[in-house]
C-alpha positions in Angstrom: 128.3 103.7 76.8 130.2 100.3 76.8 130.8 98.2 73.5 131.2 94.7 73.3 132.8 93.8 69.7 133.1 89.5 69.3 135.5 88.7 66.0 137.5 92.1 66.5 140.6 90.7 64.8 138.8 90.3 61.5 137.6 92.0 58.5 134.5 93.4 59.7 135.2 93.5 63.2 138.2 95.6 63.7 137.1 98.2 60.8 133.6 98.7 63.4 135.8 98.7 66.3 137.8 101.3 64.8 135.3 103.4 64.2 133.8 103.2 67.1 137.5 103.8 69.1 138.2 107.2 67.0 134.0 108.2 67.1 133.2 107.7 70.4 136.1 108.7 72.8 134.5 109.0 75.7 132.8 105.2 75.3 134.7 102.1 76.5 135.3 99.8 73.6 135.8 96.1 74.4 136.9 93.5 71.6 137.7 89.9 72.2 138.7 87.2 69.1 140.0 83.7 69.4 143.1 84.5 66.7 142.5 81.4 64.9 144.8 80.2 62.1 141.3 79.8 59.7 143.9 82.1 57.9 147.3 84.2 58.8 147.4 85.2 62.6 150.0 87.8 61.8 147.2 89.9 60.2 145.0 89.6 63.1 147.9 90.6 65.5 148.3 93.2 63.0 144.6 94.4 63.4 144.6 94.4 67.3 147.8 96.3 67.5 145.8 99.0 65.1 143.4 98.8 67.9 145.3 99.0 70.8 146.4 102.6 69.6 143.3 103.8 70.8 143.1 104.5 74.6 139.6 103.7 75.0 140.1 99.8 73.5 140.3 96.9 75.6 141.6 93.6 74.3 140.6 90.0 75.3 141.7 86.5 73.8 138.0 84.9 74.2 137.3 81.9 72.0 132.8 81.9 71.6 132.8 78.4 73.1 134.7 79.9 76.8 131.3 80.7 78.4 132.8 81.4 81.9 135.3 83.7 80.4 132.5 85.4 78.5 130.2 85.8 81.2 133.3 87.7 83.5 133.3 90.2 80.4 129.6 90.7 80.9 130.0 90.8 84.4 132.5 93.1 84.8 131.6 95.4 81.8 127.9 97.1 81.6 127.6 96.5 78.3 124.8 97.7 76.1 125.9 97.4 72.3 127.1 93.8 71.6 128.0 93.6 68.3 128.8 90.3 67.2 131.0 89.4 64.0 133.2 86.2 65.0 132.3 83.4 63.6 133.8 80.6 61.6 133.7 81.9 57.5 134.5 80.5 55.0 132.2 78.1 51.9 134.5 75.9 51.0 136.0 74.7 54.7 132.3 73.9 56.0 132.8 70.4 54.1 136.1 69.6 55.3 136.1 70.5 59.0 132.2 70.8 60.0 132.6 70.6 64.0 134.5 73.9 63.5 130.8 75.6 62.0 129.0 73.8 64.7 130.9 75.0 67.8 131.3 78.8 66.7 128.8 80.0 64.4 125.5 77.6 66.4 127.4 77.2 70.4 129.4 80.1 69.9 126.5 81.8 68.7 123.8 80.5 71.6 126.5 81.1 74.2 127.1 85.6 72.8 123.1 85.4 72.6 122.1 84.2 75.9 124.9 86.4 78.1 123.4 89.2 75.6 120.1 88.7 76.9 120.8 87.8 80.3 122.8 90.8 81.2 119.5 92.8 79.5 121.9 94.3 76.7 119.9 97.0 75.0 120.9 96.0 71.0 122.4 93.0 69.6 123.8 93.1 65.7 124.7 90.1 64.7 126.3 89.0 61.2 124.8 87.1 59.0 125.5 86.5 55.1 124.0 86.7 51.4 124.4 82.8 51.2 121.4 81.9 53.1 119.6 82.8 49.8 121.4 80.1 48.3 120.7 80.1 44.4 118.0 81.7 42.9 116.5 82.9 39.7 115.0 86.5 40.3 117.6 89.4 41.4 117.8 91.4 43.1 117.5 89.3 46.6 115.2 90.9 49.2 114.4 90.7 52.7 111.6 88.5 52.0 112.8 86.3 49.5 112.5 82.8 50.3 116.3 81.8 52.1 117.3 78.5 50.7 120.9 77.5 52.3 123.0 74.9 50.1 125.6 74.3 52.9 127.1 73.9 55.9 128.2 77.8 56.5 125.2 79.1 55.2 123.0 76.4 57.0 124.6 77.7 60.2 123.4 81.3 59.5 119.7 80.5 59.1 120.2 79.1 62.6 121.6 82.0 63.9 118.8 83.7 62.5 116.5 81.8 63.6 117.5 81.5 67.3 117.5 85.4 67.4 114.4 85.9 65.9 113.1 83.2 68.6 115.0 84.9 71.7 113.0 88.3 70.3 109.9 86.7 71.1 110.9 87.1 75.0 113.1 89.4 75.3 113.4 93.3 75.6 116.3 93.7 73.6 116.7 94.4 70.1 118.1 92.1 67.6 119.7 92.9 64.4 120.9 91.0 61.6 122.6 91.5 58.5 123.3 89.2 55.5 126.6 90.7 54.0 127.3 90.3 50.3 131.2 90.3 49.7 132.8 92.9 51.7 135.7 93.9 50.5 138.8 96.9 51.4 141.6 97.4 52.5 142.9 94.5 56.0 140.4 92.7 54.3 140.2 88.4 54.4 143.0 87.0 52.2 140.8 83.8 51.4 138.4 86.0 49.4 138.8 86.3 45.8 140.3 89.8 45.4 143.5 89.6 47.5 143.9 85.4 46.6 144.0 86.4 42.6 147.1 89.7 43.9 148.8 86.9 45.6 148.8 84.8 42.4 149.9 87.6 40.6 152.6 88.6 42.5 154.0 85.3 43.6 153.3 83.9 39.7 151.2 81.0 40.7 148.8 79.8 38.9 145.1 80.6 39.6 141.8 78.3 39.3 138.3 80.1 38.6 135.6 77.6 38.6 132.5 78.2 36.5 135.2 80.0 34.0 134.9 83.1 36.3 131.2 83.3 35.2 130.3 84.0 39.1 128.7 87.3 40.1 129.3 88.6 43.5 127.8 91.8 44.8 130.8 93.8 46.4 130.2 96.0 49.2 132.8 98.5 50.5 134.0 98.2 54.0 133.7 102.2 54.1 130.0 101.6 53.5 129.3 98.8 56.1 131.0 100.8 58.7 128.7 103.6 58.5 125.6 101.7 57.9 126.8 99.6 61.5 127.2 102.9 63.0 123.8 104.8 62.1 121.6 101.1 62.7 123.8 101.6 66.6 121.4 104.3 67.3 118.4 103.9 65.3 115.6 102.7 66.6 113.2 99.8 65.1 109.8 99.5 65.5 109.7 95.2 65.6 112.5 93.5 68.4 114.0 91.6 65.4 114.9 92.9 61.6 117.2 91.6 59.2 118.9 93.8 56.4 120.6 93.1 53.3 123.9 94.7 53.2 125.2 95.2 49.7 125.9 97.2 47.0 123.0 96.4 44.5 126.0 96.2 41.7 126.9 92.8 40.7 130.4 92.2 38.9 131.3 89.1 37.0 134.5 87.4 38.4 136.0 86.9 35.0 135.7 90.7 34.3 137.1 91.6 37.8 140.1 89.4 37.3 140.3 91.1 33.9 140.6 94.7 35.3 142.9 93.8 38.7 145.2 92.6 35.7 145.1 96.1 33.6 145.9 98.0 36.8 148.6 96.4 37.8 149.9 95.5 34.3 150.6 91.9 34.9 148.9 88.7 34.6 148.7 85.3 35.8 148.0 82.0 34.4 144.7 81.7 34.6 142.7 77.7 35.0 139.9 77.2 33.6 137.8 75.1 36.3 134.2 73.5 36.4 131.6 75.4 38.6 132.0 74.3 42.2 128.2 73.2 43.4 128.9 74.6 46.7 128.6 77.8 46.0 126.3 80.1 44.5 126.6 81.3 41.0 125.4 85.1 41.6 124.7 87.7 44.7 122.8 90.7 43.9 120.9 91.8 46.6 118.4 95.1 47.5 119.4 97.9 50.0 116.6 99.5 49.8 115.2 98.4 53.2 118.1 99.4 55.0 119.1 102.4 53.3 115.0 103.9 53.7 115.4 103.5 57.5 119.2 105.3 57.8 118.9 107.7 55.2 121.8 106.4 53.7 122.9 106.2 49.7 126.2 104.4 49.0 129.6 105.8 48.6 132.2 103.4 47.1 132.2 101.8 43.7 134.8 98.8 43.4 135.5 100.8 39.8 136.9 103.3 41.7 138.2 101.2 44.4 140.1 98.7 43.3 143.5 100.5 42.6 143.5 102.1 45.8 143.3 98.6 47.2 145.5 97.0 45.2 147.8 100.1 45.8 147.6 98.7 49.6 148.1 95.7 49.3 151.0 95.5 46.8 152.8 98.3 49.7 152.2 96.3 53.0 153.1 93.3 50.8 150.4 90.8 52.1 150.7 88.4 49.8 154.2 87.4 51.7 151.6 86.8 54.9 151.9 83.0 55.4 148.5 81.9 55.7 
């Protein structure tokens, strides 16, 4: 069986694509990634070299907007799992370079879609995100709560849902999405609040928390999202097009996080005070239910439990010295 991983030089991506290298041997794994400088290259580079180790991994430098390059993969390759994680991330960044969102996560998007279809792949999974919900007032977040996206990023991922749930309507192949909440772990993105707040530490900066840190996030292990990825691979679904909530269920308050990274490594940073930033959401906590029912599947990791193992990783491959 032939893989096709898009974003495979990121968080998300290269943990799936190394599980899928070391699990299934005798299957040819393909990743491509653009390597963009959204943040530090060197860990991407450090990611596909991880990658490379394995015999049955095949590398390209694809950017979602090449269409002809794209197409050659599809072409050449008889691929029947795409599994699609590039896109452009990031909250903050959607207001200050907007074209960027456009031509990934809604081109980039049609283009991975449409070869997808056209080259009759058997399963696409596609990555969506918890911030289509926008904010709301009852918790936890389902599957069928209302989705009411409050900007540019999360705008781009009701599109993306959309356009698959549309292509389902015609097609044979089934489409899979799944709205992450806050995945975090070890190679994970430096711009998230976990490994931004180490870096503060350790290089003694100053750190901002908007909303005084009163901001809940539902963190979800990358161990966990791995092997949910894995078991929805083969599981069949009844409908061409679901979408799945993939989270933890356990929301932690920012404040308190920043609180306990501090304790376990015994240091502290200056810590500044901000007001809440309007573009983002004050809270994630989000149902599993759906998707662990149909896997059989309870979660393993607690960020309790986590966190110093992390930390432990990060402060040892020093990446807070990455330049970003």
């Amino acid at each position: 069986m032939n893989f096709l991983i898009s974003g495979c030089a990121g968080f998300i991506g290269y943990h799936v694509a190394l599980n899928l290298c070391k699990k299934y041997k005798k299957s040819k794994i393909i990743g491509f990634d653009s390597i963009n400088n959204y943040y530090s290259p060197i860990l991407k580079k450090k990611r596909i070299k991880d990658l490379k180790k394995n015999k049955n991994f095949f590398f390209k430098k694809i950017d979602l907007n090449e269409k002809g390059n794209l197409n050659n993969l599809f072409n050449n390759n008889k691929i029947e799992i795409v599994l699609h994680f590039a896109a452009q991330a990031g909250v903050r960044d959607s207001l200050k370079i907007p074209n960027s969102y456009f031509k990934s996560n809604f081109k980039g998007f049609l283009n991975i879609i449409d070869l997808s279809e056209k080259y009759k792949v058997k399963k696409f999974i596609f990555a969506s995100s918890s911030s289509v919900y926008g904010d709301q007032k009852i918790f936890p977040l389902t599957e069928k709560t209302k989705i009411i996206p409050k900007n540019i990023y999360s705008a781009s991922k009701k599109i993306n849902e959309e356009i698959a749930k549309d292509i389902s309507n015609i097609s044979k192949m089934k489409i899979i999405g799944l709205r992450f909440f806050t995945v975090y772990g070890n190679y994970g993105r430096p711009d998230m609040f976990i490994f931004k707040y180490l870096k503060s530490i350790f290089l003694k900066k100053s750190f901002p928390l908007y909303n005084k840190g009163h901001n809940f996030r539902d963190y979800t292990h990358i161990d966990d999202v791995v092997k949910i990825v894995d078991k929805l691979i083969f599981k069949g679904i009844k409908k061409n097009f679901e979408i799945f909530n993939i989270c933890s269920g356990k929301p932690i308050d920012i404040y308190k996080l920043s609180i306990l990274i501090s304790k376990i490594l015994k240091k502290k940073t200056n810590i500044v005070f901000k007001k809440r930033n309007k573009i983002e959401v004050l809270k994630t906590h989000g149902s599993n239910k759906k998707v662990l029912k149909l896997i059989n599947y309870s979660m393993k990791k607690n960020i309790f439990f986590e966190l110093p193992k992390i930390i432990d990783w990060y402060r040892k491959n020093k990446i807070y010295l990455l330049k970003d």
